[in-house]
RODO-682861 format. One line per field, with one value per atom (N, C-alpha, C, CB): y, x, z; residue in three letters; atom name. Coordinates in Angstrom, 2 decimals. Glycine has a CB too. Layout:
<rs>
py c(Y,...)
px c(X,...)
pz c(Z,...)
rest c(ala,...)
atom c(CA,...)
</rs>
This chain:
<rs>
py c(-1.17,0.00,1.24,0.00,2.25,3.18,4.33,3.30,5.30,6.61,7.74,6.56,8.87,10.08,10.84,10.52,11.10,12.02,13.65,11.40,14.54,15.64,16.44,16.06,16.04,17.07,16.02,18.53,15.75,14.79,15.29,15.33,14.69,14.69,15.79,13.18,16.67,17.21,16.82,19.07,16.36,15.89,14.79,16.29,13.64,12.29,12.17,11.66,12.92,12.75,12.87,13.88,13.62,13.15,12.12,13.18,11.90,10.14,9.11,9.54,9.35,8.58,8.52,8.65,9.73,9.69,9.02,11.10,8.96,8.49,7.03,8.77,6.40,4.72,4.34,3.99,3.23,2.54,2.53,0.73,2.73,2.58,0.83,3.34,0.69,-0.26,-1.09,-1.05,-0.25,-0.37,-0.32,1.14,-0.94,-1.41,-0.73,-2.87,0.64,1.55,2.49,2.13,2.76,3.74,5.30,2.95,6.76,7.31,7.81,8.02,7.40,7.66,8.49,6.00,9.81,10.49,11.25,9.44,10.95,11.48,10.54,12.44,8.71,7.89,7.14,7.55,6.50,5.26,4.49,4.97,3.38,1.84,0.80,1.19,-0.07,-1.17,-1.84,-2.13,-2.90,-3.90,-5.35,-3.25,-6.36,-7.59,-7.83,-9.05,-8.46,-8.92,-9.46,-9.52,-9.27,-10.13,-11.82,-9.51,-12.14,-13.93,-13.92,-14.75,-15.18,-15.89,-15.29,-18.21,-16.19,-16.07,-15.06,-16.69,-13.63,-12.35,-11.99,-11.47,-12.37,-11.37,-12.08,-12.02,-13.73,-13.72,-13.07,-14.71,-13.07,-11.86,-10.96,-11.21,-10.46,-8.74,-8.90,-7.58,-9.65,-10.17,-10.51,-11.87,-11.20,-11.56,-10.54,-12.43,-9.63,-8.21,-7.77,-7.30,-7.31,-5.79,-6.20,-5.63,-7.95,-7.90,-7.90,-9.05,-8.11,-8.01,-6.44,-8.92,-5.71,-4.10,-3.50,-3.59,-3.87,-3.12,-2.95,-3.70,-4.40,-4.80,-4.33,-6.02,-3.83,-3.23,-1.86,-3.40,-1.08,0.31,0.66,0.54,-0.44,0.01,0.13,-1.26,-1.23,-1.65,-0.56,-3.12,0.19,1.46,2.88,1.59,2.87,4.06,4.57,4.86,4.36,5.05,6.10,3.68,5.75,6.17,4.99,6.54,5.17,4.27,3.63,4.88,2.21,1.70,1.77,0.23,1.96,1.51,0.41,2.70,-0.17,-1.34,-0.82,-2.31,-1.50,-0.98,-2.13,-0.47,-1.74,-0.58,0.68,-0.56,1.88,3.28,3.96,3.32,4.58,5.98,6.61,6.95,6.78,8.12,8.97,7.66,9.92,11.39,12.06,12.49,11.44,11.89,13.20,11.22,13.75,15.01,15.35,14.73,16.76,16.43,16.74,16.97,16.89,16.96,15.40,18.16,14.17,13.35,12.06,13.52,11.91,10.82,10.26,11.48,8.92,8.56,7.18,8.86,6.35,4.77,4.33,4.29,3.32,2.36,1.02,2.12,1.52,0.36,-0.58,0.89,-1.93,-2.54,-2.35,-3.55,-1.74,-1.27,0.46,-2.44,0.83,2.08,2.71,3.28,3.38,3.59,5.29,2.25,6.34,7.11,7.64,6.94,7.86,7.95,9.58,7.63,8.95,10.42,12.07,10.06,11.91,13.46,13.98,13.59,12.84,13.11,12.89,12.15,12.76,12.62,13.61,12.43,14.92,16.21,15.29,17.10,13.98,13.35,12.77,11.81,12.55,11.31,12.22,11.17,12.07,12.68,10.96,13.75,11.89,10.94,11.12,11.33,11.79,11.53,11.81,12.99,11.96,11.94,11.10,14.09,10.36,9.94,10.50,10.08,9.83,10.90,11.44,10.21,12.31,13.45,13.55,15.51,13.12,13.30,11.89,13.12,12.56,11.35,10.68,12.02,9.43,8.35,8.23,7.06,7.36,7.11,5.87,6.82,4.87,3.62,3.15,2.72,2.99,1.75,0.40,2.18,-0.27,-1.68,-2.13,-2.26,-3.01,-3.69,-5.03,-3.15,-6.01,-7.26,-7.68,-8.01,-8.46,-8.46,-9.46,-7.98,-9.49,-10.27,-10.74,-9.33,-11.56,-12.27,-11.16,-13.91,-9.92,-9.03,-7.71,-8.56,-7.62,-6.12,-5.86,-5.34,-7.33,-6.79,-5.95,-7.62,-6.04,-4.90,-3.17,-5.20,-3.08,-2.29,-1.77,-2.55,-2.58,-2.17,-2.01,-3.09,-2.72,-2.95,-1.58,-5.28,-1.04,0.13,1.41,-0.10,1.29,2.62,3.47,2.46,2.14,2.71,3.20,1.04,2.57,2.87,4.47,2.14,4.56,5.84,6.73,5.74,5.94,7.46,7.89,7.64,7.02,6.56,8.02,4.04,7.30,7.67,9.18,6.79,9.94,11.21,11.97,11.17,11.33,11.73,12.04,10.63,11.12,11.06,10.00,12.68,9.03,8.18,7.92,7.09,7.63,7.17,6.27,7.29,5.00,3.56,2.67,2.70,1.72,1.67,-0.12,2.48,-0.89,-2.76,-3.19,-3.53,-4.02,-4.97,-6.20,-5.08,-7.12,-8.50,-9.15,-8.78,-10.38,-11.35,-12.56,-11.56,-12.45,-14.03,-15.59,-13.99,-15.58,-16.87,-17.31,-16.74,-16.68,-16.98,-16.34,-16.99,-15.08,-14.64,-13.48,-16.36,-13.21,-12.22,-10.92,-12.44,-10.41,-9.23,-8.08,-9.19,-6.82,-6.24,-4.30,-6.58,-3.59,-2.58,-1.50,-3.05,-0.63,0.80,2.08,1.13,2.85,3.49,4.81,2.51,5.94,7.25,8.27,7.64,8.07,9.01,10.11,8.12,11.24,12.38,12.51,12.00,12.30,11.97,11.13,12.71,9.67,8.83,7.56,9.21,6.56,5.28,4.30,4.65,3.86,2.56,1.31,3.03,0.58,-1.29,-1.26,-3.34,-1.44,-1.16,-3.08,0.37,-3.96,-4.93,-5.46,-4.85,-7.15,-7.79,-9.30,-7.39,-9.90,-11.01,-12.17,-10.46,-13.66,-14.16,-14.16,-16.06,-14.41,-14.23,-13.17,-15.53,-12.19,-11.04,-10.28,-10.89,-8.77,-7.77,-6.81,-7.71,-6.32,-5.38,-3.77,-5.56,-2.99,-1.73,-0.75,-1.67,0.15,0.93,2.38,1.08,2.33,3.13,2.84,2.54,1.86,0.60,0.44,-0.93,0.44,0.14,-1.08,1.39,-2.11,-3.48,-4.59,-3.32,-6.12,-6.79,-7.61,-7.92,-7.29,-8.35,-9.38,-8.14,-11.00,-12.30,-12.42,-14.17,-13.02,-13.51,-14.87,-12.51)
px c(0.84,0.00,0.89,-0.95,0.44,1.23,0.77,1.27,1.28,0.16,1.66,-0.55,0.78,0.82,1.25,-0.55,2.15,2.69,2.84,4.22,2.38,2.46,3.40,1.63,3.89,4.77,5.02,4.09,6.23,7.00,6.07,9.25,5.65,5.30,6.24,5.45,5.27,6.62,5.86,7.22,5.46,5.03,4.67,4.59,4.55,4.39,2.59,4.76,2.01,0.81,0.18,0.26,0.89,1.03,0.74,1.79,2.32,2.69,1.57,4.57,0.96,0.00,-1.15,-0.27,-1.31,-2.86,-2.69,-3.55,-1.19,-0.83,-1.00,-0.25,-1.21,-1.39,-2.25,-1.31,-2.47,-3.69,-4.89,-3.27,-6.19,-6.81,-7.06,-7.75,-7.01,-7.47,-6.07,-8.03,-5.34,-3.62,-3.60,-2.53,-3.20,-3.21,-2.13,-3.17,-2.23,-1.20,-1.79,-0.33,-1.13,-1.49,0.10,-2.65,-0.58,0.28,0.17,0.55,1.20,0.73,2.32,0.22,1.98,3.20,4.34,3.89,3.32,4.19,5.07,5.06,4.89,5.67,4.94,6.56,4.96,4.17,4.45,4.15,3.05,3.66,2.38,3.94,3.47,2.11,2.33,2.29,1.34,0.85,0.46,-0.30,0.96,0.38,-1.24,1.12,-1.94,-3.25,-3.45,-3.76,-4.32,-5.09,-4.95,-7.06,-4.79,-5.01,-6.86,-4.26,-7.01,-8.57,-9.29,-8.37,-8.29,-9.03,-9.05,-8.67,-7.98,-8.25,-9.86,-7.01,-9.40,-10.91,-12.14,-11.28,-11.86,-13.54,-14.30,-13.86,-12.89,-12.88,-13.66,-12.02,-12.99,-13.11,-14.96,-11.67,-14.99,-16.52,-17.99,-16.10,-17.24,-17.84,-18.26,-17.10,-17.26,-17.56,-18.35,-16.70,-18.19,-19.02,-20.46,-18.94,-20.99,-22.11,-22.74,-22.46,-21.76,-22.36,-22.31,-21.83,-21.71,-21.22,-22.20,-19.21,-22.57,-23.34,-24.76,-23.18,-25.02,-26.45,-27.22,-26.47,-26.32,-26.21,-26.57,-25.00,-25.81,-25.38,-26.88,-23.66,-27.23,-28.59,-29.71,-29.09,-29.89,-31.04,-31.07,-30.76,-30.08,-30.63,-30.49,-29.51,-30.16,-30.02,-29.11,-31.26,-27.68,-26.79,-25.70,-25.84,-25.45,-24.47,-24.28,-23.35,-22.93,-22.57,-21.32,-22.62,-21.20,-19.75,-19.41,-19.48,-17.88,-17.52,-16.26,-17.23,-15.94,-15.41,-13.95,-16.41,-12.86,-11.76,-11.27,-10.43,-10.92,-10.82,-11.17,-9.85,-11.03,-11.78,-10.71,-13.60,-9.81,-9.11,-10.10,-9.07,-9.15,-9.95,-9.13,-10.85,-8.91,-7.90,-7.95,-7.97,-7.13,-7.31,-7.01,-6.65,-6.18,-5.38,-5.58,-3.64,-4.97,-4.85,-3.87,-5.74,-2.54,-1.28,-0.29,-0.74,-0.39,0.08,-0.44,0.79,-1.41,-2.17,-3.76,-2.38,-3.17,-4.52,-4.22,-4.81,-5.43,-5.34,-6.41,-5.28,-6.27,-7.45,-7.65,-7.58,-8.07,-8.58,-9.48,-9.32,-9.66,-10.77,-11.96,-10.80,-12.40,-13.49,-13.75,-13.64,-14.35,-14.62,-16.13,-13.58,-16.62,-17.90,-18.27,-18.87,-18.89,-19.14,-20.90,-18.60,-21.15,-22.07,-22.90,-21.69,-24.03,-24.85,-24.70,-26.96,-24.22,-23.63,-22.66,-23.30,-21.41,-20.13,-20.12,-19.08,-21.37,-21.46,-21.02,-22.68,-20.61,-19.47,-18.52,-18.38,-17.71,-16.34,-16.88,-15.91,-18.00,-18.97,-18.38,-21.28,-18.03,-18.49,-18.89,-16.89,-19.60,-20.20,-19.08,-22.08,-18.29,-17.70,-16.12,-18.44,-16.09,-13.89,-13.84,-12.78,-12.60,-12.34,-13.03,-11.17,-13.30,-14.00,-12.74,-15.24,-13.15,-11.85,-12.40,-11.94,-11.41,-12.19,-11.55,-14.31,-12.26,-11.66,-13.85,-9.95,-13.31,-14.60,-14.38,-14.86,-15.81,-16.20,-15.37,-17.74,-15.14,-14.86,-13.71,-16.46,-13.08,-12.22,-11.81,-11.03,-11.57,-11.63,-10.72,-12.77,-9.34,-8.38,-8.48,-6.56,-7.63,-8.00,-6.56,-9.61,-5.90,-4.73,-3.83,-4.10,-2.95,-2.44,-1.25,-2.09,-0.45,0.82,1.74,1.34,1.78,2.53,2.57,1.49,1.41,1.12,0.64,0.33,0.96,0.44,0.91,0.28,2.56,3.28,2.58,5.33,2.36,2.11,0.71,2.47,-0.37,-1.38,-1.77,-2.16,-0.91,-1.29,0.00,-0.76,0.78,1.70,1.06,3.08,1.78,1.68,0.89,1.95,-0.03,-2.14,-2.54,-3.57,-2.47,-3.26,-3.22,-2.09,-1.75,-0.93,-1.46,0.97,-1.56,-1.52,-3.47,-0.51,-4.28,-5.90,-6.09,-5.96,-5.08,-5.32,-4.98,-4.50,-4.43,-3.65,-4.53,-2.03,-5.29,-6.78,-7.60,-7.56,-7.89,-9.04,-10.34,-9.55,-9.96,-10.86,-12.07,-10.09,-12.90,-13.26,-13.26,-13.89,-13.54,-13.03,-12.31,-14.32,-11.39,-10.52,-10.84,-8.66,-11.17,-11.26,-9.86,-12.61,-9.23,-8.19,-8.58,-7.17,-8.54,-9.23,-7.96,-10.81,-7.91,-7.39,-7.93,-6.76,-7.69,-8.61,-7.91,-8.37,-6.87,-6.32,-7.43,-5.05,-6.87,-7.78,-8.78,-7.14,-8.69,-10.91,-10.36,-12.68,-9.41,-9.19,-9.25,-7.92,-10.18,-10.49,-9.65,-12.18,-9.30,-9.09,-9.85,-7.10,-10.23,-11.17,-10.04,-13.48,-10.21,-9.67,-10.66,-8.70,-10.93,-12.11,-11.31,-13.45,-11.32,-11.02,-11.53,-11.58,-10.39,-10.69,-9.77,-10.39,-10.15,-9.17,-8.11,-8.40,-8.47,-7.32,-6.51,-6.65,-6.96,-5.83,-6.77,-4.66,-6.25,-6.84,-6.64,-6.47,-7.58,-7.69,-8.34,-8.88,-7.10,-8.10,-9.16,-7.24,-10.35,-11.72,-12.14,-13.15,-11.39,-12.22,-11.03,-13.69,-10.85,-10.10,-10.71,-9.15,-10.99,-11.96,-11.96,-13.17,-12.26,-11.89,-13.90,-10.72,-14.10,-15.40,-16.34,-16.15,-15.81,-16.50,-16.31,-16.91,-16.56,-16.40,-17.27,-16.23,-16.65,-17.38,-17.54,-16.82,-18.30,-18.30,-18.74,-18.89,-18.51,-18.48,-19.52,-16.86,-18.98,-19.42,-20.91,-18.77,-21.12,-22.12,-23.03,-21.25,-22.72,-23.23,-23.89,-24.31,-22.83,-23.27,-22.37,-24.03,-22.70,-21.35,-22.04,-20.85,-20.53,-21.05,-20.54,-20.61,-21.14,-19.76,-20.24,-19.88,-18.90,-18.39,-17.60,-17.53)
pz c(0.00,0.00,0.00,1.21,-0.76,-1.17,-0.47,-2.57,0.46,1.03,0.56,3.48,0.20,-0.33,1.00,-1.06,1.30,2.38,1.84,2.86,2.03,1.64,1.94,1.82,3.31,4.17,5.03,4.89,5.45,6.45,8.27,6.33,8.79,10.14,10.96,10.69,12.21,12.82,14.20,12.48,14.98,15.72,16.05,15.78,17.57,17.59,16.94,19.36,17.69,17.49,15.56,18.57,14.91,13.68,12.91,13.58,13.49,13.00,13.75,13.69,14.59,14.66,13.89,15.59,13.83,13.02,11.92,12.56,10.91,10.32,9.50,10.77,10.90,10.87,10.57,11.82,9.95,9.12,10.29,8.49,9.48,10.25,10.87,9.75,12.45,12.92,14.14,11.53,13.37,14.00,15.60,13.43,16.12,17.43,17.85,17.66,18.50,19.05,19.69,18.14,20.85,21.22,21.98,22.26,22.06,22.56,23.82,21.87,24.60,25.99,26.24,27.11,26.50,27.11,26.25,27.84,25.08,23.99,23.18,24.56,23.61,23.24,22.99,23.85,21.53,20.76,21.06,19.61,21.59,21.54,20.67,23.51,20.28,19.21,20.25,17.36,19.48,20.05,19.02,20.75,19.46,18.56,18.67,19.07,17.59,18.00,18.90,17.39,20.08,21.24,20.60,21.44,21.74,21.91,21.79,24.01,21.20,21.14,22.85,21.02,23.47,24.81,25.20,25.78,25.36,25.63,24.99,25.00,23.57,22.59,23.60,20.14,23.84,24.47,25.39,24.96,26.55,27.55,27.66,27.50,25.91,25.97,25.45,24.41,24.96,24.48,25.79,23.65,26.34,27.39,28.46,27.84,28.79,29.32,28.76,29.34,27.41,26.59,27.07,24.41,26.63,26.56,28.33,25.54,29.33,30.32,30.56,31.31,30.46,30.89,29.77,30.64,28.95,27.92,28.06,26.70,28.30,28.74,29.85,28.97,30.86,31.97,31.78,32.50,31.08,30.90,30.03,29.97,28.97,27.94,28.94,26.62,29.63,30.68,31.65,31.49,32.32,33.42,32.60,35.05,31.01,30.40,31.35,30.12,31.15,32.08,30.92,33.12,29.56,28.94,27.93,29.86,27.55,26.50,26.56,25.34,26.09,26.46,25.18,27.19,24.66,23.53,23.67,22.71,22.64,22.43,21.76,21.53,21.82,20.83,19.77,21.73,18.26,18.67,18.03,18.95,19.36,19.29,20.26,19.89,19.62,19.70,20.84,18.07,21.70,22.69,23.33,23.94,22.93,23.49,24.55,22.80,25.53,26.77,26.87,27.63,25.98,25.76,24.09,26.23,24.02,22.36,21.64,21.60,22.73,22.33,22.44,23.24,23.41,23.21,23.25,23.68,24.15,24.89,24.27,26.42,23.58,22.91,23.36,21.13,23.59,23.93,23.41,25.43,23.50,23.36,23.95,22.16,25.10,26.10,25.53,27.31,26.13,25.42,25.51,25.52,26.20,26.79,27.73,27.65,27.12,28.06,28.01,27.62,29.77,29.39,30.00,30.07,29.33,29.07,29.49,27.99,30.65,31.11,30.56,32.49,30.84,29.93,30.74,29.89,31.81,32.40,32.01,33.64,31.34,30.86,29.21,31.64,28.66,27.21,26.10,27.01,26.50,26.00,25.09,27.52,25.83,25.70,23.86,27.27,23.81,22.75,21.52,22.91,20.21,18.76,18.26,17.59,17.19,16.48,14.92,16.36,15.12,13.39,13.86,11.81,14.81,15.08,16.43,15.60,16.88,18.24,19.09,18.64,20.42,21.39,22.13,22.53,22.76,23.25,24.98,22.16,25.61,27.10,28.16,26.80,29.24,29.85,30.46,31.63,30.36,30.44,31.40,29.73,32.26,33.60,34.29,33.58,33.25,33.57,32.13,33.77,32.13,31.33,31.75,31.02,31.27,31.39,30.67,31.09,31.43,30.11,30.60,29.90,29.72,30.21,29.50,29.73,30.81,30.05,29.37,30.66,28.97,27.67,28.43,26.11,28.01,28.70,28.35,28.07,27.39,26.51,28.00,24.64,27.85,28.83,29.99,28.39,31.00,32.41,33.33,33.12,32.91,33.66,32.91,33.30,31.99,31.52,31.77,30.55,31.70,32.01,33.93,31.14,34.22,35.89,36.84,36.46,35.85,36.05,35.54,35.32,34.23,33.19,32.66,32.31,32.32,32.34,33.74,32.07,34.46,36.23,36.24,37.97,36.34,36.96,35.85,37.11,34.35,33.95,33.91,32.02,33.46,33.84,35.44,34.61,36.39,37.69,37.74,38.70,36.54,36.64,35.77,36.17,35.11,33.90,34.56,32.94,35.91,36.78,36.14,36.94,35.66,35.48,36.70,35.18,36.76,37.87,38.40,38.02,37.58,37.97,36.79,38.48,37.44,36.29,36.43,36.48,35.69,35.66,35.15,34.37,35.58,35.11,34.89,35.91,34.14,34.25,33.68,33.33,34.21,33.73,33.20,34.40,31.94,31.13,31.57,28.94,31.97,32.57,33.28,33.50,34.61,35.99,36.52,37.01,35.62,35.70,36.72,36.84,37.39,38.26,37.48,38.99,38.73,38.33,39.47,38.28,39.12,40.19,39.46,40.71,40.53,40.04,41.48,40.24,40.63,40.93,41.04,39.81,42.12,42.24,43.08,43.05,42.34,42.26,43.51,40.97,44.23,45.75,45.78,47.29,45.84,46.35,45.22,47.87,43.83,42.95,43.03,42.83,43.59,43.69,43.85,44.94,42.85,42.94,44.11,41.87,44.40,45.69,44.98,47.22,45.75,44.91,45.70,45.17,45.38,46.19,46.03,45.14,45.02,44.97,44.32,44.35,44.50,44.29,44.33,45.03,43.16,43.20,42.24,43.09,41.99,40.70,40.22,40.82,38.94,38.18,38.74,38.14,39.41,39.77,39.88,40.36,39.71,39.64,40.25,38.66,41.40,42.24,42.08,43.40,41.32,40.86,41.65,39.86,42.11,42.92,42.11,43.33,41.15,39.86,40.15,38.18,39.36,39.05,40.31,38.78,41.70,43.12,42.39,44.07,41.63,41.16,40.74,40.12,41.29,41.36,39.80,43.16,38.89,37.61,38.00,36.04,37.17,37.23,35.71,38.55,35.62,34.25,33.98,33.80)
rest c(unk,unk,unk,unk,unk,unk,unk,unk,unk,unk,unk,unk,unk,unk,unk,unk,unk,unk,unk,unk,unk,unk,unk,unk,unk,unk,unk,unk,unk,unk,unk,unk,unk,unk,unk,unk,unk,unk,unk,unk,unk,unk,unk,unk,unk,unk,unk,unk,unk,unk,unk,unk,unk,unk,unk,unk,unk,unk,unk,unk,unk,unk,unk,unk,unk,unk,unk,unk,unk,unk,unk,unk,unk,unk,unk,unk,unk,unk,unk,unk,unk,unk,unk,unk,unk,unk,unk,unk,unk,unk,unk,unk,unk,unk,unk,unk,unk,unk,unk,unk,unk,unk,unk,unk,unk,unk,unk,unk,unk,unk,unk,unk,unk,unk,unk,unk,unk,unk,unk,unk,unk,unk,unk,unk,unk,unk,unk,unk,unk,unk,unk,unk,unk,unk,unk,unk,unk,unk,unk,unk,unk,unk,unk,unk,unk,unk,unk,unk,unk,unk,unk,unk,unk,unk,unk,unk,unk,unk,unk,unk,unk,unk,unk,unk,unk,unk,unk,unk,unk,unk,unk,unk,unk,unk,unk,unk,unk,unk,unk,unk,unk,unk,unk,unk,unk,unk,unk,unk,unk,unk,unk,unk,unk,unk,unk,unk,unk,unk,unk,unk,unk,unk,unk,unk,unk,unk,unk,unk,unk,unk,unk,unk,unk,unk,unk,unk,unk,unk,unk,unk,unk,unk,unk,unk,unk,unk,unk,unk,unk,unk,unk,unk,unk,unk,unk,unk,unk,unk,unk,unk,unk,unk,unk,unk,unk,unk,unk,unk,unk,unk,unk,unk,unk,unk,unk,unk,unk,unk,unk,unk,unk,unk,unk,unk,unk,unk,unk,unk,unk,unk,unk,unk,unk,unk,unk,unk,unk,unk,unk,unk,unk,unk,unk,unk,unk,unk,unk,unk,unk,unk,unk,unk,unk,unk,unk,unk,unk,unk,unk,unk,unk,unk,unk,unk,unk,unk,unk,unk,unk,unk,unk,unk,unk,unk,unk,unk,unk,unk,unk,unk,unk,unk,unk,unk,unk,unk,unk,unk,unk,unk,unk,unk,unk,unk,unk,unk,unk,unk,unk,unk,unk,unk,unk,unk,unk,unk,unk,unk,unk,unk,unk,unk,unk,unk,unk,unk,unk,unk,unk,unk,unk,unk,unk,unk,unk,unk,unk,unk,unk,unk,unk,unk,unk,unk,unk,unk,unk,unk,unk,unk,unk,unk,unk,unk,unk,unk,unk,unk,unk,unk,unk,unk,unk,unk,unk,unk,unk,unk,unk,unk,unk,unk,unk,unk,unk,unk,unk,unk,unk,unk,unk,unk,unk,unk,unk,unk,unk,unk,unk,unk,unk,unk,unk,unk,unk,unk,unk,unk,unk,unk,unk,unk,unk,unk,unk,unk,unk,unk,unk,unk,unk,unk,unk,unk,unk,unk,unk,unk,unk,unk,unk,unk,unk,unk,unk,unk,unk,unk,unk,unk,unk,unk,unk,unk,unk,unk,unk,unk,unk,unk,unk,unk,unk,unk,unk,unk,unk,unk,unk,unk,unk,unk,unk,unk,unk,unk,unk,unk,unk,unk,unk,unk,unk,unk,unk,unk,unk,unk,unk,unk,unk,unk,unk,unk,unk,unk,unk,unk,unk,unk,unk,unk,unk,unk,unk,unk,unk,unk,unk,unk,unk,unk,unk,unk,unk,unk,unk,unk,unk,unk,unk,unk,unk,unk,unk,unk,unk,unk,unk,unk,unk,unk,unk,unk,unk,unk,unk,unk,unk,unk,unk,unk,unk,unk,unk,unk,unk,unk,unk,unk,unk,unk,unk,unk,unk,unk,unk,unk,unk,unk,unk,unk,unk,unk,unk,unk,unk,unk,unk,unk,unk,unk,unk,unk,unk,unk,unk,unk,unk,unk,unk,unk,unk,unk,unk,unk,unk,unk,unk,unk,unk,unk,unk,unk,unk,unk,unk,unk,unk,unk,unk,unk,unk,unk,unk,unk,unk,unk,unk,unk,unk,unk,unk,unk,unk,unk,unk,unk,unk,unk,unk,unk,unk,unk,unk,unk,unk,unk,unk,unk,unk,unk,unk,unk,unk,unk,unk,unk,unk,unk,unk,unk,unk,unk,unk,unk,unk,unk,unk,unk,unk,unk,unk,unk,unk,unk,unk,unk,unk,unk,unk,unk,unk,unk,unk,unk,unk,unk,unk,unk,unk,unk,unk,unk,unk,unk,unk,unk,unk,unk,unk,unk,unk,unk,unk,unk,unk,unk,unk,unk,unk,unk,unk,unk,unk,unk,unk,unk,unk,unk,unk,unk)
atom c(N,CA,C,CB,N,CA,C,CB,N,CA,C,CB,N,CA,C,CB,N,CA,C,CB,N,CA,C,CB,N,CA,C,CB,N,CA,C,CB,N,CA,C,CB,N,CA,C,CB,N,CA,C,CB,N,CA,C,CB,N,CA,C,CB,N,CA,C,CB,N,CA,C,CB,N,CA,C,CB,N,CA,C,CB,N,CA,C,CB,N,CA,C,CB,N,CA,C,CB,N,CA,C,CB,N,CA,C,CB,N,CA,C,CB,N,CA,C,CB,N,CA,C,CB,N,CA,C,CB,N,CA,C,CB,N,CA,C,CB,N,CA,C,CB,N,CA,C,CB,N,CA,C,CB,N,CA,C,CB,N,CA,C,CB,N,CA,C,CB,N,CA,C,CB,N,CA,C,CB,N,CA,C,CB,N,CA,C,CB,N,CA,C,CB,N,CA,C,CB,N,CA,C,CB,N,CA,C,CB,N,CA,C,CB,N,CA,C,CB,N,CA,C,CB,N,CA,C,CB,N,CA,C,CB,N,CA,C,CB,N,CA,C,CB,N,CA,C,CB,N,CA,C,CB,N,CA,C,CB,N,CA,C,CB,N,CA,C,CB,N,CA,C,CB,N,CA,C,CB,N,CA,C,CB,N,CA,C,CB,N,CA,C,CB,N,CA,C,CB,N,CA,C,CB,N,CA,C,CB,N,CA,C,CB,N,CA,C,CB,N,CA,C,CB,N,CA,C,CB,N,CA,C,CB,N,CA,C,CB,N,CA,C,CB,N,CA,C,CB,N,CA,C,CB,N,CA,C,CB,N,CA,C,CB,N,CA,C,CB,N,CA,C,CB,N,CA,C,CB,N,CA,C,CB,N,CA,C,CB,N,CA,C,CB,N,CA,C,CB,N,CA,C,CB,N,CA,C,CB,N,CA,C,CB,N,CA,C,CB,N,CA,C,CB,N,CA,C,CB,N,CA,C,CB,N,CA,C,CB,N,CA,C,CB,N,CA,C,CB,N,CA,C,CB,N,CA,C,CB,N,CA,C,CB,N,CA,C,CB,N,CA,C,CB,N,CA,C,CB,N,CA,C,CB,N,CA,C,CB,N,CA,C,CB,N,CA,C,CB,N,CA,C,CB,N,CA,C,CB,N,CA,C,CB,N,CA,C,CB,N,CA,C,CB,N,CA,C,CB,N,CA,C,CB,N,CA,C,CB,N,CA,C,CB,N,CA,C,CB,N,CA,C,CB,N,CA,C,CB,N,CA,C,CB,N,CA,C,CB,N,CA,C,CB,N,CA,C,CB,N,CA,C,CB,N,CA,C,CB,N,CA,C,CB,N,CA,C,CB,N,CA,C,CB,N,CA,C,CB,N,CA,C,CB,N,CA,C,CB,N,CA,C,CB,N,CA,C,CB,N,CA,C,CB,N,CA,C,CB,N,CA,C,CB,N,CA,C,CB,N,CA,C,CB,N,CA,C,CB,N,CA,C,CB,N,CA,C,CB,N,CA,C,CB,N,CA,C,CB,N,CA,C,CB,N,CA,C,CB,N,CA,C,CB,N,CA,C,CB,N,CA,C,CB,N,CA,C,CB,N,CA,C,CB,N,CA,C,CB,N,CA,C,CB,N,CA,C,CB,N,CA,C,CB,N,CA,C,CB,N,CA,C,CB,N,CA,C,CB,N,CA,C,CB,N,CA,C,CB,N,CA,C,CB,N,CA,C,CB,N,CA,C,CB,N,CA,C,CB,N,CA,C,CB,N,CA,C,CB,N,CA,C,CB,N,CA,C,CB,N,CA,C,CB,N,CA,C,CB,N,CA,C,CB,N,CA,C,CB,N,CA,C,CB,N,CA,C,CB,N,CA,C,CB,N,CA,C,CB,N,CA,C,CB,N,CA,C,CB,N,CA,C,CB,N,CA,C,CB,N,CA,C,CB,N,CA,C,CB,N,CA,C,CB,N,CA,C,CB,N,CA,C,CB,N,CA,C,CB)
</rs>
């Protein structure tokens, strides 16, 4: 595939937009990182959530979850990710476009992690999620079903719940299993 560059990039965020669409990368901090395709069992995971977290979110009309992947700009100078999951409640619906990335920080994200990125997601995401002000943050593990949930006090995350096939939401004032 051949792309037409007009003018060489002068910025990271650039070179991102750059990338094919569907490209598994994200910029966090001003520094790109890829990523290989999810394992089977991650994707079921990530499957198995949406429809419980979704079903949830439609049934009390709370907002909207989206799935990745979907670009979401925490900033709009370096910081774009794409969690597998994130949900966007109808008070904070500003963050939503309907025709570019959404721009904002969401109520809840959700990663689920890979043998590639647990240091990464259980470090690098938290801290930086926790410095956005997420409000609650899900970690799951598809191995052993462990879940662990992060819930936003005073600007600073607390493990509020630590559990295997369950997930205790604080957000939610609701325990999912999976």
């Amino acid at each position: 595939m051949n792309v037409d560059i007009p003018a060489p990039p002068r910025t990271i965020l650039e070179v991102y937009k750059m990338l094919p669409e569907g490209t598994l990368a994200e910029l966090i901090n001003g520094q790109l990182f890829m990523s290989p395709a999810p394992t089977n069992l991650h994707q079921r995971m990530v499957k198995r959530l949406l429809k419980i977290v979704d079903q949830f979110v439609e049934d009390k009309k709370l907002g909207e979850v989206f799935v990745s992947p979907s670009d979401l700009y925490l900033d709009e100078a370096n910081t774009v990710v794409q969690p597998e999951l994130y949900f966007i409640s109808r008070s904070n619906r500003m963050v939503i476009s309907e025709t570019t990335p959404n721009r904002g920080v969401p109520d809840l994200i959700i990663e689920v992690l890979s043998s590639s990125n647990n240091k990464f997601d259980l470090q690098v995401k938290k801290d930086l999620y926790e410095k956005f002000g997420v409000r609650e943050y899900w970690v799951i593990d598809p191995v052993d079903k462990k879940s662990l949930v992060y819930s936003l006090a005073s600007g600073r995350f607390t493990l509020t719940s630590q559990q295997q096939g369950k997930i205790s939401s604080i957000l939610f004032n609701y325990q999912f299993e999976f």
